[in-house]
C-alpha positions as a Markdown table, in Angstrom:
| # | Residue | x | y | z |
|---|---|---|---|---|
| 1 | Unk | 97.4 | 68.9 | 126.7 |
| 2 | Unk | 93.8 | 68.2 | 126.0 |
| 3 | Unk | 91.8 | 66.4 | 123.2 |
| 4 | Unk | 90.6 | 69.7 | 122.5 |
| 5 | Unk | 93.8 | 71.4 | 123.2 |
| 6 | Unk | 95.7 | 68.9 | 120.6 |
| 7 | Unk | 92.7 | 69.5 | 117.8 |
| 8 | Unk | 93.0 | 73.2 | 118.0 |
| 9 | Unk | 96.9 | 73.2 | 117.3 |
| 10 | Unk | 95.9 | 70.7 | 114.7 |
| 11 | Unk | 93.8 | 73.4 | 113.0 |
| 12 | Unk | 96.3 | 75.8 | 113.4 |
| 13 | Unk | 98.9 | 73.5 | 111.5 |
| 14 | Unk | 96.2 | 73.2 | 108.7 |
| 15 | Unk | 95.4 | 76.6 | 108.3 |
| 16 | Unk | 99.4 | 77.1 | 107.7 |
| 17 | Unk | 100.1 | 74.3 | 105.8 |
| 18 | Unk | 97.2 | 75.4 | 103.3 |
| 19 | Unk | 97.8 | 79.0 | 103.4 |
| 20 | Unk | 94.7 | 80.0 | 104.9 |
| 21 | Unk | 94.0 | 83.4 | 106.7 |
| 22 | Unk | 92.1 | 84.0 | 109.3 |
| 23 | Unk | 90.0 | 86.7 | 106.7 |
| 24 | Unk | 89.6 | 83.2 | 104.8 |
| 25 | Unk | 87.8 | 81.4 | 108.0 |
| 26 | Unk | 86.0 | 84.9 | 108.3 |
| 27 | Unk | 84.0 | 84.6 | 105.1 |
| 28 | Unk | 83.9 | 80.9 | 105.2 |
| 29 | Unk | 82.3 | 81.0 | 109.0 |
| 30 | Unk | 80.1 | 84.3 | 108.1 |
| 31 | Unk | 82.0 | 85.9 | 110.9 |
| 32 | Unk | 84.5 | 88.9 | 111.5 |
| 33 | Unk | 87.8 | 88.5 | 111.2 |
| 34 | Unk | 87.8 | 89.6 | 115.0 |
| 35 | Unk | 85.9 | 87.2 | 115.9 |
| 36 | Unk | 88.2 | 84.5 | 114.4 |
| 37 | Unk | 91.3 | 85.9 | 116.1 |
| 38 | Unk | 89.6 | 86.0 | 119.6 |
| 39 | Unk | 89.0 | 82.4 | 118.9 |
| 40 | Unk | 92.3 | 81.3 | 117.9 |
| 41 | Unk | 93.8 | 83.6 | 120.3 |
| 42 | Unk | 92.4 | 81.9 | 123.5 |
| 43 | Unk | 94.0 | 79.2 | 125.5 |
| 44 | Unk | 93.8 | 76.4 | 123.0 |
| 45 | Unk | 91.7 | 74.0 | 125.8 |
| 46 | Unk | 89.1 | 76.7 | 125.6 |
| 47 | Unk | 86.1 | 75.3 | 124.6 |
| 48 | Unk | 84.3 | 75.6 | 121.2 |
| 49 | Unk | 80.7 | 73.7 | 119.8 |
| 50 | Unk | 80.7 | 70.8 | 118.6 |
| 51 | Unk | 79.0 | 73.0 | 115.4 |
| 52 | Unk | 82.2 | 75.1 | 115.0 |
| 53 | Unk | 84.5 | 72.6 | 114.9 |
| 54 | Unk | 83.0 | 70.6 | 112.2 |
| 55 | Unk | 82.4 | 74.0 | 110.3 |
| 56 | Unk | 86.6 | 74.5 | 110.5 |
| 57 | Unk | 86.6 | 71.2 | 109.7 |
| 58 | Unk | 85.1 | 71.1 | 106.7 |
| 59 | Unk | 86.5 | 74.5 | 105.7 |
| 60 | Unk | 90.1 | 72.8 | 105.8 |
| 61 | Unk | 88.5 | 69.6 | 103.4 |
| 62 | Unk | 88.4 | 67.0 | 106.3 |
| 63 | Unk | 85.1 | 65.1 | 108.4 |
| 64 | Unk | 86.0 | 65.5 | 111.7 |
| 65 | Unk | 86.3 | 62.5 | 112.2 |
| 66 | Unk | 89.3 | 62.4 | 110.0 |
| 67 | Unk | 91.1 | 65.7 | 111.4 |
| 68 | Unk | 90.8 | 64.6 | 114.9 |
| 69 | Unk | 92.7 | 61.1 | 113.8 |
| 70 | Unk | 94.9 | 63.9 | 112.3 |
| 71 | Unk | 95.3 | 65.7 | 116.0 |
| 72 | Unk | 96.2 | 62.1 | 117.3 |
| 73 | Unk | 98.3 | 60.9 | 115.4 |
| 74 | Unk | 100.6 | 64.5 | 115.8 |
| 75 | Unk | 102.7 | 63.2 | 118.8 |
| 76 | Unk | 103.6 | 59.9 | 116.7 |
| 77 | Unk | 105.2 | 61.1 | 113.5 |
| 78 | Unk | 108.3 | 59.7 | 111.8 |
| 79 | Unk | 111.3 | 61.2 | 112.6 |
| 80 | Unk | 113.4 | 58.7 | 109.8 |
| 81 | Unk | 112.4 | 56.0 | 107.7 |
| 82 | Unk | 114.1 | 52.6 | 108.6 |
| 83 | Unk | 116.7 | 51.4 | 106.3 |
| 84 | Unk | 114.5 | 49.0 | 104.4 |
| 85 | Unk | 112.2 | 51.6 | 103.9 |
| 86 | Unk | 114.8 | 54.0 | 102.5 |
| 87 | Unk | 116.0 | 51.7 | 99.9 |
| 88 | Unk | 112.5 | 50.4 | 98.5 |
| 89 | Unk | 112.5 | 54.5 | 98.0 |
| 90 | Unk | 115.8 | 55.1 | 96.0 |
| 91 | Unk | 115.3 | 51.7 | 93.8 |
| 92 | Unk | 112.8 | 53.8 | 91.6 |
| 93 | Unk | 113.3 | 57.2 | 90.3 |
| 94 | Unk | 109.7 | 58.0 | 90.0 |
| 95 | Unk | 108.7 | 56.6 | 93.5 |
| 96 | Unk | 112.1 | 59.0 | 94.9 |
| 97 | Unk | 110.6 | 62.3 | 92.9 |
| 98 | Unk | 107.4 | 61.7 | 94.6 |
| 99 | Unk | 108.4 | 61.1 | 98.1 |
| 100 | Unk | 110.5 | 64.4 | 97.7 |
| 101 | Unk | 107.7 | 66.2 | 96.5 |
| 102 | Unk | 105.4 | 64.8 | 99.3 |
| 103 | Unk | 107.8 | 65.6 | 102.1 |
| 104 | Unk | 108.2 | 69.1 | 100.3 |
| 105 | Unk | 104.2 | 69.1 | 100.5 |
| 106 | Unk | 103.4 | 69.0 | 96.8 |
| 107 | Unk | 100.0 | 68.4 | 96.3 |
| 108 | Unk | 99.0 | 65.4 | 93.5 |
| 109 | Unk | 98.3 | 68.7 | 91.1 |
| 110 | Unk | 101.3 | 70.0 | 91.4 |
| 111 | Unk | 103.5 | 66.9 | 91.3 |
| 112 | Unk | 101.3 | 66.1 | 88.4 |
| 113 | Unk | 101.8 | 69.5 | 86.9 |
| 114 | Unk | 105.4 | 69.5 | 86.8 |
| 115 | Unk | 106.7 | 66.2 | 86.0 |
| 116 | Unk | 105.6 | 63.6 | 83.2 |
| 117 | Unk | 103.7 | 61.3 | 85.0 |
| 118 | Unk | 100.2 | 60.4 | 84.6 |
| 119 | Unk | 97.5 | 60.3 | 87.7 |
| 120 | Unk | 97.8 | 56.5 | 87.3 |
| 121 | Unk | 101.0 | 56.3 | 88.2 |
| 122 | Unk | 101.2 | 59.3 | 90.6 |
| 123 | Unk | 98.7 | 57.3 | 92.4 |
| 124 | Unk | 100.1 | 54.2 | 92.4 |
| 125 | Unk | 103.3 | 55.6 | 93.8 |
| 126 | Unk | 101.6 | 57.2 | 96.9 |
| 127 | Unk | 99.7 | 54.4 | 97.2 |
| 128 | Unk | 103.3 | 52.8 | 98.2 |
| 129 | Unk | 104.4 | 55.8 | 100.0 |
| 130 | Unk | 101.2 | 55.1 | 102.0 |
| 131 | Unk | 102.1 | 51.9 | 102.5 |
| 132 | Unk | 105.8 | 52.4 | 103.9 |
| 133 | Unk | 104.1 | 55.0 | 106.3 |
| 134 | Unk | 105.8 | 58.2 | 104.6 |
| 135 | Unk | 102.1 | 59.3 | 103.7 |
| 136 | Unk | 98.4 | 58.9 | 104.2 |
| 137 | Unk | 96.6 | 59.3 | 101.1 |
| 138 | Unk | 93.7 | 60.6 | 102.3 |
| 139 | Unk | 90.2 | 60.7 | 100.6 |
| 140 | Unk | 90.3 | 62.9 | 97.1 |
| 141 | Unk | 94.0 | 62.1 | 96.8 |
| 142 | Unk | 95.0 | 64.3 | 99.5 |
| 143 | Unk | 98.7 | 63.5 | 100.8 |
| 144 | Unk | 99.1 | 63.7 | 104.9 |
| 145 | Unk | 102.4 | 63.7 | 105.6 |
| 146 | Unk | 103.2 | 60.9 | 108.5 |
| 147 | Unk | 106.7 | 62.7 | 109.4 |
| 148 | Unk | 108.2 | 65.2 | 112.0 |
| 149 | Unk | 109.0 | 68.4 | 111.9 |
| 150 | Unk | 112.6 | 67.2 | 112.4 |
| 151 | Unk | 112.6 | 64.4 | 110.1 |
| 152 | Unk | 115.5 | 63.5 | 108.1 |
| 153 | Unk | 117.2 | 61.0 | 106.0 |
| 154 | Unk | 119.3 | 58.5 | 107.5 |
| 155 | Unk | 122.8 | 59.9 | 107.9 |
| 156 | Unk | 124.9 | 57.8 | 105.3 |
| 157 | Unk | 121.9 | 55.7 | 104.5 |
| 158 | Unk | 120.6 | 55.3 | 100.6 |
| 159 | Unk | 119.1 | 58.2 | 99.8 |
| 160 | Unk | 121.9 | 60.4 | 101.4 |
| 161 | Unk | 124.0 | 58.3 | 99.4 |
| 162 | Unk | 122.3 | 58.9 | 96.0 |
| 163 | Unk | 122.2 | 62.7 | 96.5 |
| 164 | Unk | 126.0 | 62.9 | 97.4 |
| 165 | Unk | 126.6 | 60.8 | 94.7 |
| 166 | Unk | 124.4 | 61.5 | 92.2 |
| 167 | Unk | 122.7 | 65.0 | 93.2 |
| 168 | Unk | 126.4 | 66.8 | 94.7 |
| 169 | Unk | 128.1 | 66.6 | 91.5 |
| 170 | Unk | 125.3 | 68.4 | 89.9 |
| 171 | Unk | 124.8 | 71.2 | 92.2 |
| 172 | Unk | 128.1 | 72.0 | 92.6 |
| 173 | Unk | 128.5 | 71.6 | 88.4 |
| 174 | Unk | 127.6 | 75.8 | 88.2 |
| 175 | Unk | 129.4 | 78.7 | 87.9 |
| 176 | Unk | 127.3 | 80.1 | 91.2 |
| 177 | Unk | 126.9 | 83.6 | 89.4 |
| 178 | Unk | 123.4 | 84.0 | 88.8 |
| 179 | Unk | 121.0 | 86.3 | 91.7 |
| 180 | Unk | 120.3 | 84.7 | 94.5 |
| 181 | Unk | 123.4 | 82.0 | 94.3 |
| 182 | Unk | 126.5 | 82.1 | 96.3 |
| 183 | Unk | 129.8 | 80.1 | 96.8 |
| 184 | Unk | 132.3 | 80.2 | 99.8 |
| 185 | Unk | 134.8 | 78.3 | 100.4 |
| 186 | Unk | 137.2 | 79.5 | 103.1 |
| 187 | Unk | 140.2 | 77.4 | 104.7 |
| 188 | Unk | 142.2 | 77.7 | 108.4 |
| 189 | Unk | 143.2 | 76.2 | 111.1 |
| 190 | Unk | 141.0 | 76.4 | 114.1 |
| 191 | Unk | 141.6 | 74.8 | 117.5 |
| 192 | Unk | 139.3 | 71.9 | 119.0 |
| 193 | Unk | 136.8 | 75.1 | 121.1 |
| 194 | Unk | 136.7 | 76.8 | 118.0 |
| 195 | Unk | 135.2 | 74.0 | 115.7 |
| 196 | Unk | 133.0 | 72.9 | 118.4 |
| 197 | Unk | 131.5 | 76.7 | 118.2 |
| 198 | Unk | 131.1 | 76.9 | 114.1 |
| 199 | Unk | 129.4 | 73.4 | 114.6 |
| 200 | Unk | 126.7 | 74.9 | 117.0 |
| 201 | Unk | 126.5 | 78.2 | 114.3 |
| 202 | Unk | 125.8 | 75.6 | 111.5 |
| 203 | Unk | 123.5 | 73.8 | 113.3 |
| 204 | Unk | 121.5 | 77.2 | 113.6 |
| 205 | Unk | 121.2 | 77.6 | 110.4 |
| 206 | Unk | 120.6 | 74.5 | 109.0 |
| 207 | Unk | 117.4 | 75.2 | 111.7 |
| 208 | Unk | 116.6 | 78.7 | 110.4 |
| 209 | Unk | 116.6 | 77.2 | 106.7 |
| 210 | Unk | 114.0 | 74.7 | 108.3 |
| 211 | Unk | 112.2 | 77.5 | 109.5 |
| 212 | Unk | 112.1 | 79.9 | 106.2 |
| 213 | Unk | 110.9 | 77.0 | 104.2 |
| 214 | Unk | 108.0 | 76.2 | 106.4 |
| 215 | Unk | 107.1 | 79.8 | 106.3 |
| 216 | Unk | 107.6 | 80.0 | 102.3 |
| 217 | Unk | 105.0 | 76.9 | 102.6 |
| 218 | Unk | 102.2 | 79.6 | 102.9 |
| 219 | Unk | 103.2 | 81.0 | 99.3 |
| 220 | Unk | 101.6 | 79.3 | 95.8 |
| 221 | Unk | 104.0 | 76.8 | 94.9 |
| 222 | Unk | 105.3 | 79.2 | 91.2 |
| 223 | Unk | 106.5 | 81.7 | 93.9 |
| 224 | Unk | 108.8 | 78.8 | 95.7 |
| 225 | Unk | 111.7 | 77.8 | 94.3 |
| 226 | Unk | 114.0 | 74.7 | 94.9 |
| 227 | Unk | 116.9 | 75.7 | 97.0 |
| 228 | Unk | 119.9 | 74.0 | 98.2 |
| 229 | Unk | 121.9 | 74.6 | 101.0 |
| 230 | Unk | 125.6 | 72.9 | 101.4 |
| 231 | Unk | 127.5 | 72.8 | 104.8 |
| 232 | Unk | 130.5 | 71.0 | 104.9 |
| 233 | Unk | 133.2 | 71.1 | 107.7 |
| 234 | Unk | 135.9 | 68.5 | 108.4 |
| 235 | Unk | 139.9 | 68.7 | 109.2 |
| 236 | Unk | 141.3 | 69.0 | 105.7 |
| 237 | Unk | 144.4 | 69.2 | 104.4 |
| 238 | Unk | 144.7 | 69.3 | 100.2 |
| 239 | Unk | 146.2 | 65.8 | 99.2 |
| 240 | Unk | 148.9 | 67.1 | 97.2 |
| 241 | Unk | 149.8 | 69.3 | 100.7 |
| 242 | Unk | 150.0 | 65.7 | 102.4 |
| 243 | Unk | 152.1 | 64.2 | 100.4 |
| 244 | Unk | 155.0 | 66.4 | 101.3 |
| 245 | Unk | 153.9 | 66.4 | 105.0 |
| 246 | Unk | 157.3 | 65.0 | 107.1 |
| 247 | Unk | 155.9 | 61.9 | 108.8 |
């Protein structure tokens, strides 16, 4: 791909990640909305002015000097934080909230309108998160996330720990009755083929929540809601069932 190929899809990204339509780049460019979808719609080398591109630009609150660092630094995003990393996270609660918010692409506003911090603080803290790479705090206090798509905690690393630790116990501590909340649990006895397929089936969907809450990224953040999704398979037997199990 081009530079200019690897800006466009960079713009792309931005006008999704800020919930921008293409009527919004309309009014902002004193175009039609036509116009704006012939532009977006062509092969993203295709070439555009140097004028246009600092207009869209500007429109999504970067030089462009800064989104095309954005555009290059695309292909070079964290997929985990090291170990070291991960613990300097979990050894502050306040520095843990805002890292979740930030990889859940809170603005400073709204992490500073939910929780009781003050901007000192919240600053401070992405200052860090800047620091261990999570985050590039950007000029105005906006937060660029430095991660993947894909990224993830490390499996069985501190933070993974502290949720199934700390954060399971609480989420499964509900009744699971209200709209919206649900609670399987169902037991058997499957051969080796058959767990191999529900593995590939949870995998899917552990992608298609991925995918719904980058979509639900375009709504205002009142309209989102945090939602957890548990998936748990391993060859079980109930202790008290083992016990009695002839050796």
């Amino acid at each position: 791909m081009t530079e200019i190929g690897q800006l466009m899809n960079t713009i792309k990204y931005q006008l999704k990640q800020q919930a921008k339509t293409y009527r919004d780049v309309a009014e902002a460019l004193n175009l039609s909305e036509a116009s704006i979808k012939r532009m977006f719609s062509q092969s993203s080398d295709a070439p555009m002015s140097l004028e246009r591109l600092v207009q869209l630009s500007h429109f999504l609150g970067f030089s462009l000097a800064e989104l095309t660092q954005e555009a290059s630094l695309s292909n070079a995003r964290l997929n985990t934080l090291t170990l070291e990393q991960e613990k300097e996270v979990i050894s502050d609660p306040e520095l843990l909230i805002i890292a979740v918010c930030a990889v859940n692409q809170w603005s400073m506003s709204d992490i500073l309108e939910h929780y009781h911090l003050s901007e000192a603080v919240c600053i401070k803290h992405l200052l860090k998160l800047d620091q261990l790479r999570l985050i590039t705090l950007l000029p105005g206090n906006r937060i660029r996330l430095n991660i993947s798509r894909d990224f993830d905690w490390i499996p069985g690393g501190p933070i993974r720990t502290y949720f199934r630790e700390v954060g399971m116990p609480d989420f499964l501590n509900a009744r699971f009755h209200h709209e919206g909340e649900t609670f399987n649990f169902t037991h058997g006895m499957l051969t080796e083929g058959a767990i191999l397929k529900l593995q590939v089936e949870l995998r899917q969907l552990k992608r298609r929540f991925a995918e719904l809450h980058a979509e639900s990224l375009n709504a205002p953040l009142k309209k989102r809601h945090g939602t957890a999704l548990l998936m748990a398979m391993r060859q079980w037997e109930p202790q008290g069932f083992s016990k009695l199990r002839k050796s």
